[in-house]
C-alpha positions, 0 to 999 in steps of 0.5 A: 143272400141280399143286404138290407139296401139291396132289391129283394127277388126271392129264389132258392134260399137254400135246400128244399126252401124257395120263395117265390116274391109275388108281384104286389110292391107298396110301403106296405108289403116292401118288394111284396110278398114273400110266398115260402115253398117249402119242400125236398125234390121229389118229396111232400111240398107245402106252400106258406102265405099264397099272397094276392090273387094273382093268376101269373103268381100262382101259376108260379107258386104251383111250378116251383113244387117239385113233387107233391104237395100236401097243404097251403098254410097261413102265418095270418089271415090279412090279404096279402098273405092269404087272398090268393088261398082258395084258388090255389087250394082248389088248383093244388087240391089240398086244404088251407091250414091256419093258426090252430089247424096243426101244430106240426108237420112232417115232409120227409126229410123236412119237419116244421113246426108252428108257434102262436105268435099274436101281435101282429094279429091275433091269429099270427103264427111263426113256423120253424122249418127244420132240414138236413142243411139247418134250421129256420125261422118263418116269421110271417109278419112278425118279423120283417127282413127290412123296416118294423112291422105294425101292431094291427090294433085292435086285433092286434096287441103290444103286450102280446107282440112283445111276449111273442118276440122274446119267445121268438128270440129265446127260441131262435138262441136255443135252437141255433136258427141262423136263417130268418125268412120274412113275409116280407123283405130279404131273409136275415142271417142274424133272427136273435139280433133282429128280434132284439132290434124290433123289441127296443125300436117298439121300446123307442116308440113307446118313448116317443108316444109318452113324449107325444102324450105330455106335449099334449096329443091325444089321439092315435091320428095326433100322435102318429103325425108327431111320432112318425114324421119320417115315414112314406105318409102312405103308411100312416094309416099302420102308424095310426094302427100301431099308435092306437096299440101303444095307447092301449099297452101304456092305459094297461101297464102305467 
């Protein structure tokens, strides 16, 4: 297991669920994106969010099944979870599933099963992944292993992301889901905490966002330079995504 201040690497996380990292790191994407292959030896595989087009990594992805492999799914369409899709797709000769493809699926001894999860984007889905060893959340960008994620306005909505985590959250209690496994970041051992960290931090920022507002700001690029002076300025095109989100949510829920 990795600490939220260690370097993720990926690997085996545990029976029949690997990820393998792909080479794309910015502020962005962490350490960069987490490809999920999920499958038993010897058994029907499926890959989740192939991540960039990338030959090397795909030439790892397809190494990493052990036995057959029946699908390529997305937890969204954004580019560095999907661009390496279609090679793939052709390599593996099996189809692209994305949000309304199936609701579940069976690999033996492995079953999944996928919740819509809009927020983040609109077509954003988590995937439950159940083995004989436990069960475990996917979260895509939904949730991250380290860091917030953005609400990728105007796909993307608050009202929605929340709704989506407190669905998230109520699932994971009821489920007993102790493993979270991220798009991005190391996996987290502790989803309901996680989750429930997200949801005030969003919370915080709304807060911040009326501070903004009644200082006199007014536009998303105004609000983002004062409400997210600590983060890496490479990401505050997302900031400026998520602050446009924000406006919106408190123009609808004042």
């Amino acid at each position: 297991m990795t600490s939220q201040s260690e370097l993720w690497l990926g690997g085996p996380i545990a029976s029949g669920v690997r990820c393998v990292l792909a080479p794309n790191p910015s502020a962005w994407t962490l350490e960069g994106t987490n490809t999920w292959v999920i499958g038993m030896p010897d058994s029907t595989h499926v890959v989740i969010d192939p991540g960039p087009a990338h030959a090397g990594h795909l030439s790892q992805v397809a190494a990493a099944i052990d036995g057959d492999v029946s699908a390529i799914i997305l937890t969204h369409a954004h580019i560095d979870h999907s661009e390496g899709a279609p090679a793939l797709s052709e390599q593996l000769n099996v189809p692209v599933m994305e949000k309304h493809d199936v609701d579940g699926l069976s690999l033996g001894d492995i079953e999944l099963r996928m919740h819509h999860t809009p927020g983040h984007s609109s077509d954003s889905i988590c995937i439950t992944v159940a083995t004989p060893e436990g069960k475990y959340l996917l979260s895509g960008d939904t949730v991250l292993g380290r860091g917030t994620t953005l609400v990728a306005h105007p796909d993307g909505r608050l009202d929605q992301y929340f709704d989506s985590l407190r669905y998230l959250r109520d699932h994971c209690e009821a489920e007993g889901i102790d493993l979270l496994l991220p798009g991005h970041g190391p996996v987290s051992r502790t989803p309901v905490g996680l989750i429930d960290f997200y949801e005030q931090h969003r919370r915080n920022r709304l807060e911040q966002v009326r501070a903004s507002m009644a200082s006199g700001l007014i536009t998303p690029e105004q609000i983002a330079a004062d409400v997210y002076r600590d983060v890496d300025p490479s990401v505050l095109p997302a900031a400026e995504l998520t602050v446009a989100a924000q406006l919106e949510y408190l123009k609808e829920n004042i």
